[in-house]
C-alpha positions as CSV (number, residue, x, y, z in Angstrom):
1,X,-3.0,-20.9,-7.8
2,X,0.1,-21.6,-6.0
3,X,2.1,-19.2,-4.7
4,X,6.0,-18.4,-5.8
5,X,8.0,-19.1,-2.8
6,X,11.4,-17.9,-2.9
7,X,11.8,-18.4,0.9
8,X,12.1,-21.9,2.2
9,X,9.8,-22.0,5.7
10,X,13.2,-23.0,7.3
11,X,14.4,-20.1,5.7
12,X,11.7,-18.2,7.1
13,X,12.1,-19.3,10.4
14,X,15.8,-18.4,10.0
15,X,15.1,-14.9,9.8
16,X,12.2,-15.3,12.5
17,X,14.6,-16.6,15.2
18,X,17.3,-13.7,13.7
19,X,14.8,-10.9,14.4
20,X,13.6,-12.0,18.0
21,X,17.4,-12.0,18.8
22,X,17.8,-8.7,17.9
23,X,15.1,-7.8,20.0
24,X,16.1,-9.9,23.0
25,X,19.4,-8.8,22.8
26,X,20.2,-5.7,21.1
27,X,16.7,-4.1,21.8
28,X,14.9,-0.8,20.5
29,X,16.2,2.8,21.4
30,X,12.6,3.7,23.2
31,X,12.9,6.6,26.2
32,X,9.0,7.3,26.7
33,X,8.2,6.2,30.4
34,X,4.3,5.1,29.8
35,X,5.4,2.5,26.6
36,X,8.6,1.9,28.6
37,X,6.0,1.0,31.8
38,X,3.9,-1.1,29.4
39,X,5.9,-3.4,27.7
40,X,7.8,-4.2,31.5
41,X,4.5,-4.8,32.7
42,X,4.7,-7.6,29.9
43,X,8.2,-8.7,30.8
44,X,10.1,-6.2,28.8
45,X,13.8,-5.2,30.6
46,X,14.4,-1.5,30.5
47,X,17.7,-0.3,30.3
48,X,17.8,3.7,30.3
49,X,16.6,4.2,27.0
50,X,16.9,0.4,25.6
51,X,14.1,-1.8,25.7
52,X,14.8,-5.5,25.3
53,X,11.9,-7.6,24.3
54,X,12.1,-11.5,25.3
55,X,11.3,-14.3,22.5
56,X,8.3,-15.3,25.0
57,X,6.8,-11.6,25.0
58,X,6.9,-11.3,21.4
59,X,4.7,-13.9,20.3
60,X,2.2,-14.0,23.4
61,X,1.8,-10.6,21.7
62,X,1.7,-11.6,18.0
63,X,-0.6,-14.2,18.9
64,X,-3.3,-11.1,19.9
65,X,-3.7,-10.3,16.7
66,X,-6.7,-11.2,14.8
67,X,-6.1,-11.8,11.3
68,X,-8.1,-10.0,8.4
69,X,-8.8,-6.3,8.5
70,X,-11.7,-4.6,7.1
71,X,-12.1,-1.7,6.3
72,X,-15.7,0.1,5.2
73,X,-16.0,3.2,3.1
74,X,-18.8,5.8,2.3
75,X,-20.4,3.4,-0.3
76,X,-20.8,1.0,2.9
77,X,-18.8,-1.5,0.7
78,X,-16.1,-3.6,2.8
79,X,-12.6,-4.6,1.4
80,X,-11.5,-7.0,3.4
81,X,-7.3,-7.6,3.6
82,X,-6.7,-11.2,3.8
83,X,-9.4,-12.6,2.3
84,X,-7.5,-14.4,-0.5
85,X,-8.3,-11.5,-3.1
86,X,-5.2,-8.7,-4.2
87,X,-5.9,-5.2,-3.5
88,X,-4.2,-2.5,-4.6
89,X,-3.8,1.2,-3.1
90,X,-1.9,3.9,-4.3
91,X,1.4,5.7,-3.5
92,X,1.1,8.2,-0.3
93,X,2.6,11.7,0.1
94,X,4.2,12.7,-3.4
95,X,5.5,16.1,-3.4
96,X,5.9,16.2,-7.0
97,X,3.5,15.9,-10.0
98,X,5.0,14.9,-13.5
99,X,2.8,16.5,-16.1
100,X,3.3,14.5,-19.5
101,X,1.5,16.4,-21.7
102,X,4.7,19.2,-21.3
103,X,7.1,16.3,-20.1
104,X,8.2,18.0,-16.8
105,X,7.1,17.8,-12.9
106,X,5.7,20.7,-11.2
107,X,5.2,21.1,-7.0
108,X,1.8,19.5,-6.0
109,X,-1.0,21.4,-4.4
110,X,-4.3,21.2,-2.7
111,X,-6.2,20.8,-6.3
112,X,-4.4,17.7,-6.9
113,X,-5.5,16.0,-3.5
114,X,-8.8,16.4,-4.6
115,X,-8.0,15.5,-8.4
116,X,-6.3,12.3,-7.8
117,X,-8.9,10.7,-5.3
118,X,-11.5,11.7,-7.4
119,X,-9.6,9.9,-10.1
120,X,-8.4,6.5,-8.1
121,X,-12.1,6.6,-7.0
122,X,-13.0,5.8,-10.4
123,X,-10.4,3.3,-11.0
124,X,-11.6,0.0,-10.3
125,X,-7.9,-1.0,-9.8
126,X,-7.7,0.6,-6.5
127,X,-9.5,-1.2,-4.1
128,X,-8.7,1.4,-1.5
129,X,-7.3,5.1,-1.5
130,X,-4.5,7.2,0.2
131,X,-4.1,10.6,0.5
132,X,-1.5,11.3,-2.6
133,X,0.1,14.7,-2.7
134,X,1.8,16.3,0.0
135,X,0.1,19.8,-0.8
136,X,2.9,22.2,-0.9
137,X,0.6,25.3,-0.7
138,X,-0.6,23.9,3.3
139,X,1.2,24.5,6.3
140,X,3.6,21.9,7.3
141,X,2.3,21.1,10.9
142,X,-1.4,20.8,9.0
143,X,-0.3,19.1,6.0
144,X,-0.9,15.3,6.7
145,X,-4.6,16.5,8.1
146,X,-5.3,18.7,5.2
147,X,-4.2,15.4,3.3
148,X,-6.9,13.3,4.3
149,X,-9.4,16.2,5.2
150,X,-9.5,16.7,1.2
151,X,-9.4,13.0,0.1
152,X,-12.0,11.7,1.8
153,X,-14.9,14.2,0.3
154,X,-13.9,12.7,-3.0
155,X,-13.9,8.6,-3.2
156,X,-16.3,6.7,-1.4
157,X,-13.9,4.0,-0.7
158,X,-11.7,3.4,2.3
159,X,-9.1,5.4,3.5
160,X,-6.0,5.0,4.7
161,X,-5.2,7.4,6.5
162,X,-2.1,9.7,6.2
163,X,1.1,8.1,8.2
164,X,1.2,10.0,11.3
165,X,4.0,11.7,13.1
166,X,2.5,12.4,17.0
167,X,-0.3,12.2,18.8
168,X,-1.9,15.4,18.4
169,X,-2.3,14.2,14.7
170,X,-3.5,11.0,15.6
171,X,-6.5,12.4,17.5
172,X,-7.0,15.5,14.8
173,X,-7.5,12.6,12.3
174,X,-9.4,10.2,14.8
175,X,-12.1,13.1,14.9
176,X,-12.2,13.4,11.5
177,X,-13.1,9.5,11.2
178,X,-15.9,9.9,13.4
179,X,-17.6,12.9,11.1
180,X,-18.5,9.3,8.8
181,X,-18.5,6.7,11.0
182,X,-17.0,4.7,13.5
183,X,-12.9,5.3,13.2
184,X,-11.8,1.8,13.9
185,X,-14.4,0.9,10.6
186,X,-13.8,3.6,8.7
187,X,-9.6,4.4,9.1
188,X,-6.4,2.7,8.9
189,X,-3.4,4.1,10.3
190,X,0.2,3.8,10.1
191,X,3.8,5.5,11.5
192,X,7.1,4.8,11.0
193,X,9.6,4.3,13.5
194,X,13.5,5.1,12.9
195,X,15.9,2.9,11.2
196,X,17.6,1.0,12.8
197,X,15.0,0.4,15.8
198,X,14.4,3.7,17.5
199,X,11.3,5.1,18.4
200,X,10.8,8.7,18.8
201,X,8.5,9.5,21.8
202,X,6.0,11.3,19.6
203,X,6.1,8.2,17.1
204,X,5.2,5.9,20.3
205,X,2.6,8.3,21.5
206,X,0.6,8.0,18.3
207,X,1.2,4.3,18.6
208,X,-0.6,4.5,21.7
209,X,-3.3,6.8,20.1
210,X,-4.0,4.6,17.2
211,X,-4.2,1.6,19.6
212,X,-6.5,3.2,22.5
213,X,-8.8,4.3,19.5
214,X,-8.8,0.3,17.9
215,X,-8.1,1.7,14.9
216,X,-6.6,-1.1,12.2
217,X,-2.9,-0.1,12.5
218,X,-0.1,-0.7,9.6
219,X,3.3,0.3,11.3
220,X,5.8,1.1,8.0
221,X,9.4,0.7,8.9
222,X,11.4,2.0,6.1
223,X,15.1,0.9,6.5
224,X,17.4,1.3,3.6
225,X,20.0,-1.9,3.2
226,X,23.3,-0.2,3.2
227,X,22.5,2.7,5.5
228,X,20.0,2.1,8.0
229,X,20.1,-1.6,7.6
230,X,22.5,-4.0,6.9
231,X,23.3,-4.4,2.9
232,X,22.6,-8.6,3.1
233,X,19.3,-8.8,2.0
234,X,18.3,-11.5,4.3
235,X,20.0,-9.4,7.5
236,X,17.7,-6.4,6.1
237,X,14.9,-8.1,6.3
238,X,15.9,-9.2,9.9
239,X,15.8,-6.0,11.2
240,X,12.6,-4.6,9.0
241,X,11.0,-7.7,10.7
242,X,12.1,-6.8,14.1
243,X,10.8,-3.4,14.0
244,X,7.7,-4.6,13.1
245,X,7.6,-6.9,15.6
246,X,8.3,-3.9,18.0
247,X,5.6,-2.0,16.5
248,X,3.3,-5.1,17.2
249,X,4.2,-5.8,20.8
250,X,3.4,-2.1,21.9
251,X,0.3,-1.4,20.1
252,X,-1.1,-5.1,21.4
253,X,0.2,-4.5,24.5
254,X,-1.9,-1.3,24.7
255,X,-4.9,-2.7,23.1
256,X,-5.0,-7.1,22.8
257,X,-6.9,-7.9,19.3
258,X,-5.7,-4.7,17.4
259,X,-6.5,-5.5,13.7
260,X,-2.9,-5.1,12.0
261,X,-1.3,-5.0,9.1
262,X,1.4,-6.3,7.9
263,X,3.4,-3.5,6.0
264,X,7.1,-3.8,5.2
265,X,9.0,-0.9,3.1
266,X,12.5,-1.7,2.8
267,X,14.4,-0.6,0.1
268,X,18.1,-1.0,-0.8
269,X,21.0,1.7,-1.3
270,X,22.9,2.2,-4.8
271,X,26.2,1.7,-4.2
272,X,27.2,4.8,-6.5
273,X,24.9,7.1,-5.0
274,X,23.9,6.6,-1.8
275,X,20.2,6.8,-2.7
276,X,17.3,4.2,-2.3
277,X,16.6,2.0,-5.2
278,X,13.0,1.3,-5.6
279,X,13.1,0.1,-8.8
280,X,15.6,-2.8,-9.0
281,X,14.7,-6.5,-8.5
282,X,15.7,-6.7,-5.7
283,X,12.6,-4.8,-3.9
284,X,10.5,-7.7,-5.6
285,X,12.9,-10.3,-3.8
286,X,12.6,-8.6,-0.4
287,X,9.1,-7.7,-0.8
288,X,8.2,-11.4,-1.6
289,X,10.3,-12.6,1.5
290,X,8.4,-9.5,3.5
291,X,5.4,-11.3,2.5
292,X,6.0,-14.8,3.5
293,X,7.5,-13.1,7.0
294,X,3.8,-11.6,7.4
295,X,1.8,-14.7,6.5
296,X,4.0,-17.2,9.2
297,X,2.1,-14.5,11.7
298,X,-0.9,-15.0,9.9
299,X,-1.6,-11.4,9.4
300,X,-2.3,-9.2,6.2
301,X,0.4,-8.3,4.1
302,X,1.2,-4.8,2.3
303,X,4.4,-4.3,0.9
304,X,5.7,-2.1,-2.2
305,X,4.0,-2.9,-6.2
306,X,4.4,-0.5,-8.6
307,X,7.9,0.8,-7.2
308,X,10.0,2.7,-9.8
309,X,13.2,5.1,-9.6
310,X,12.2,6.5,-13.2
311,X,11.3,9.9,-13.4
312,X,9.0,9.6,-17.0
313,X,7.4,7.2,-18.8
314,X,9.7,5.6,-20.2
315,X,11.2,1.7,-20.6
316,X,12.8,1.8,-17.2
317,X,9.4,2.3,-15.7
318,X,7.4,0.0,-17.0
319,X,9.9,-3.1,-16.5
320,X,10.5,-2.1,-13.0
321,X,7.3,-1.4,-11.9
322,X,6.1,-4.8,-13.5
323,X,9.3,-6.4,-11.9
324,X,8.5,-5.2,-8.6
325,X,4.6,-6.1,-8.5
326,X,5.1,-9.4,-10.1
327,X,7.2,-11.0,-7.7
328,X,5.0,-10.3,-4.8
329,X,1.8,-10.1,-6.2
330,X,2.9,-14.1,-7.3
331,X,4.4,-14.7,-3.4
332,X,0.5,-14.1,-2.3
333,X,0.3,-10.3,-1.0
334,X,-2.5,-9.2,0.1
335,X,-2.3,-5.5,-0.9
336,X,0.0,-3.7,-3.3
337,X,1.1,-0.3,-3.2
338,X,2.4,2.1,-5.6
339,X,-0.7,3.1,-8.1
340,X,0.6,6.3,-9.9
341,X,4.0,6.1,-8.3
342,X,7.0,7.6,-10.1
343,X,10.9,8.6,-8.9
344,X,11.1,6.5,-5.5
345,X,7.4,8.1,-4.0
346,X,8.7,11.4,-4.9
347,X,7.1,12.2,-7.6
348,X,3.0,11.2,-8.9
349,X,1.0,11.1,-12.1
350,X,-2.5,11.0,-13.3
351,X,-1.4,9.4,-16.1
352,X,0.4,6.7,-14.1
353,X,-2.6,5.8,-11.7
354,X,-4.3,5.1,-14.8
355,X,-2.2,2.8,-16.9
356,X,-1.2,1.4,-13.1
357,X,-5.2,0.6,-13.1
358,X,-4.8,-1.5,-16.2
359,X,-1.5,-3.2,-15.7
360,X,-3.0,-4.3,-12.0
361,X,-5.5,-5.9,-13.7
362,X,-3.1,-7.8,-15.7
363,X,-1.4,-8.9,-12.3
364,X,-4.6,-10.3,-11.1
365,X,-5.2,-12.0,-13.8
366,X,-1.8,-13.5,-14.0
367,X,-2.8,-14.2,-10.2
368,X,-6.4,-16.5,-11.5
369,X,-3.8,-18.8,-13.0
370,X,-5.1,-21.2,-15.7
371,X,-8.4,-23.1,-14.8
372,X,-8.3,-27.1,-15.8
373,X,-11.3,-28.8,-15.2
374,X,-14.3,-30.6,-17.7
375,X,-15.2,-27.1,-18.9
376,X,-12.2,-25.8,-19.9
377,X,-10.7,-28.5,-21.7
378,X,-13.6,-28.4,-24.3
379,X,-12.8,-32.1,-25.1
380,X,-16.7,-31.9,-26.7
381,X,-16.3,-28.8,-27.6
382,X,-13.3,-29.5,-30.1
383,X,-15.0,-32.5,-31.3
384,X,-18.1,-30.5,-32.1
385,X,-16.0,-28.4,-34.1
386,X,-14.3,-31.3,-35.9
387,X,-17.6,-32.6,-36.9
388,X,-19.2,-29.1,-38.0
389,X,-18.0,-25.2,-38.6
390,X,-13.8,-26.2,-37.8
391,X,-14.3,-22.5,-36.3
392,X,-14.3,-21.9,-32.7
393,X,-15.8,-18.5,-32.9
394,X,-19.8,-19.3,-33.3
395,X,-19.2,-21.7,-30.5
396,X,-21.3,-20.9,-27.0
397,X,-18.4,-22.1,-25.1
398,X,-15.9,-19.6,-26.8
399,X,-18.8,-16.9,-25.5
400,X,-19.0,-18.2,-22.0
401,X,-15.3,-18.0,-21.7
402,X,-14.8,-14.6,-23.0
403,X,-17.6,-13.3,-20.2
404,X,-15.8,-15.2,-17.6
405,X,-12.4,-13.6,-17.6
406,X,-10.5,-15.7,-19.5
407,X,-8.7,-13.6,-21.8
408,X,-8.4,-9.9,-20.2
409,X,-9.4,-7.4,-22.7
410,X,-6.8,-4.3,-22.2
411,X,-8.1,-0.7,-23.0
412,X,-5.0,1.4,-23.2
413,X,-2.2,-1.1,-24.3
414,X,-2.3,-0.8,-28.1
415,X,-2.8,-4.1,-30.2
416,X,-3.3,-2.8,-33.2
417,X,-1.8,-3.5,-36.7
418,X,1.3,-1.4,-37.3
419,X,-0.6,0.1,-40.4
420,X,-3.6,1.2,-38.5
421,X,-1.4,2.6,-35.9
422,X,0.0,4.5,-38.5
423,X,-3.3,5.4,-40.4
424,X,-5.1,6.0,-37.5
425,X,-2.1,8.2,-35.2
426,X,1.0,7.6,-33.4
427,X,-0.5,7.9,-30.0
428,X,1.1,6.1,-27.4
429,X,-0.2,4.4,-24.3
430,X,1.0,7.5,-21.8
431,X,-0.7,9.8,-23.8
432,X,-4.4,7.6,-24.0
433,X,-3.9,7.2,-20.2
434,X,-3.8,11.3,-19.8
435,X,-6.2,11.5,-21.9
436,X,-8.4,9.3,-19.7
437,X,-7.3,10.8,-16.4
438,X,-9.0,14.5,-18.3
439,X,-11.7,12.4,-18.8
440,X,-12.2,10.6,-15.6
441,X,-11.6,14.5,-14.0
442,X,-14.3,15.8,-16.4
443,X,-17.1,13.1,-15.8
444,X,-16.8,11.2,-12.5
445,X,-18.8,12.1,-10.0
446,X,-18.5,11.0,-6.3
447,X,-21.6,11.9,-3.9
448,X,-20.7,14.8,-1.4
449,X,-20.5,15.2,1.9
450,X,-23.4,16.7,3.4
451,X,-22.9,20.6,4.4
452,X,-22.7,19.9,8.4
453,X,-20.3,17.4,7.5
454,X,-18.2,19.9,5.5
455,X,-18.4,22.5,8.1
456,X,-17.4,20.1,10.9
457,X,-14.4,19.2,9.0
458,X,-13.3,23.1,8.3
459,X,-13.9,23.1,12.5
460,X,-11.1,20.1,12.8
461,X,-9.1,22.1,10.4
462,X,-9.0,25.4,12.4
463,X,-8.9,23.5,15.7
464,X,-6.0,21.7,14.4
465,X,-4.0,25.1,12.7
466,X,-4.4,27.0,16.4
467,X,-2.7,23.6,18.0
468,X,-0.6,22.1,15.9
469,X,1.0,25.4,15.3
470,X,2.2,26.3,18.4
471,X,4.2,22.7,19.2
């Protein structure tokens, strides 16, 4: 199927040639000395705390990278992220969980770590799984390990790990990696610097952490058009693309042939409030022009999917959410984000993850296109109708199509007749999707981590507590 392009390539290039002047001439606010000595060595010019990265440097860099990124879990199973296919991950870091059944959000804890990657473990939607809650009952300097320490116990498919904030994390987490398997295999990590273009030195350090360790690395700049980035859409992305960029050049600098991803997250400000919209149309535009940035560097791409400022299940949530993983699930990303995602990433829902799990399935489909060839125009096939039954439903071909795909069969959105509805109870599609999320919690089992692998993580743990908490 061909992809929606709502970016000429000249266009493209445009914005390209835009972001390598910002680098060349404005530069990136970055004061640590061993990055600073690094990129010079690569022909950088240091300026105090300005580093200003030449055209030439930036895509000797880019050219390091290698392309795809896989990425193994538990089950041994690969995803790979630019093979063609869509794959989908959830949201990251919620605070909040909206509980439908009683209609209002409560703080999330440790149990709902483990719930909800016990749950998107299940869900065949999710092709890979981030830590989702920010546990509020954890320690804040522990929180992003205790994050991933309690995911990964519970789905056997990757992990992305937490977005780190220093190096201390970085390596906390790296040994966690290595309790399964091989980190740069089994992990993905990302950071994000601050809008517009400055790098905090304990940002850069885990930069260099993630690098030294050859651990896939997805750098998630999250300017805001209107406050840390300019309102023009186009000038946005710019910048977004320019940190990146930055991002890039380091971490290849450090380590050539670093498997990266692509990852943009800019959103845009309402004018009224001052807050971030993640739920207008205009995250599908930029997040469709953040793809096409990422594929002219013929990397991976990750940007938002089922983005939503909504704070229930309501109208406004389902059309943005399908707004805003339409448009670049139709450019050609390679992952979405945003399974269970309510109220900008604030707020999560086991509910949500599932009906996310079906409507992604819709997207894919709406991905396959329509298939012409002899097959499926059934030229015989009609005839042999014509001549016989006049009813396509005995027909082996109508069979054979139905196992193929052709029409996806939905299990939560209702297609009944009004009167069964009726007969048969008002439920609505939130409520099946809780329903199935108690379920899911109730029956699916994921295998365990062995005892010494448990015990080695509760080591990491207190190691980390006794550190972490003293910085």
């Amino acid at each position: 199927m061909a992809h929606l392009s709502l970016l000429s390539a000249q266009e493209v290039e445009s914005i390209h040639a835009a972001s390598l002047r910002i680098l060349a001439e404005t530069g990136i606010e970055l004061k640590h000395a061993g990055a600073q000595a690094v990129l010079y060595a690569h022909g950088a010019v240091i300026e105090k705390e300005r580093v200003r990265m030449p055209p030439e440097m930036v895509e000797r860099l880019l050219a390091c990278c290698p392309g795809p990124v896989r990425l193994r879990g538990r089950d041994g199973q690969v995803r790979t992220l630019g093979d063609g296919e869509l794959h989908w991950h959830n949201m990251g870091g919620a605070r909040d969980i909206y509980e439908p059944r009683l209609g209002c959000r409560r703080r999330a804890v440790l149990q709902d770590v483990v719930d909800s990657a016990r749950i998107l473990d299940a869900l065949e939607g999710a092709s890979t799984v981030t830590p989702f809650y920010t546990p509020q009952d954890v320690p804040g300097e522990v929180m992003a390990l205790a994050m991933y320490r309690h995911t990964l116990p519970h789905t056997l498919k990757p992990v992305h790990g937490p977005g780190v904030q220093n190096a201390a994390e970085t390596r906390f987490i790296l040994r966690m990696a290595e309790v399964i398997g091989n980190p740069p295999e089994v992990l993905a990590l990302g950071m994000s610097p601050v809008s517009p273009l400055t790098f905090p030195t304990g940002l850069v350090e885990a930069i260099i952490e993630i690098a030294r360790a050859g651990v896939p690395f997805g750098p998630l700049p999250c300017p805001v058009a209107g406050t840390t980035a300019p309102l023009s859409l186009a000038g946005a992305l710019a910048q977004q693309n320019a940190e990146l960029l930055a991002c890039i050049a380091l971490a290849q600098a450090v380590q050539p042939g670093l498997p990266v991803i692509y990852t943009g997250r800019l959103a845009i400000m309402d004018p009224r409030t001052g807050l971030s919209v993640w739920g207008g149309v205009e995250l599908g535009l930029i997040s469709a022009g953040t793809v096409a940035l990422g594929h002219r560097y013929g990397l991976p791409v990750n940007v938002y999917g089922f983005s939503t400022n909504a704070h229930a299940f309501d109208l406004q949530n389902g059309y943005e959410r399908a707004f805003n993983a339409l448009i670049p699930a139709l450019a050609g990303a390679d992952e979405l984000s945003g399974i269970g995602m309510m109220e900008t990433a604030v707020m999560g829902s086991h509910a949500q993850m599932v009906c996310d799990n079906e409507i992604a399935a819709s997207v894919r489909r709406l991905r396959r296109g329509i298939v012409v060839d002899a097959d499926a125009l059934a030229v015989d096939v009609i005839a042999s109708v014509m001549d016989g039954s006049r009813n396509f439903l005995s027909q082996r071909h109508t069979r054979a199509r139905l196992k193929s795909g052709e029409i996806l069969l939905t299990h939560l959105a209702d297609r009944r007749t009004g009167e069964v509805w009726e007969r048969e109870g008002r439920d609505d599609m939130a409520a099946r999707a809780q329903a199935q999320a108690e379920r899911l919690l109730a029956e699916h089992e994921v295998e365990p981590l062995t005892p010494s692998q448990e015990r080695e993580y509760d080591k990491i743990m207190e190691g980390a507590q006794r550190e972490l908490a003293r910085q």
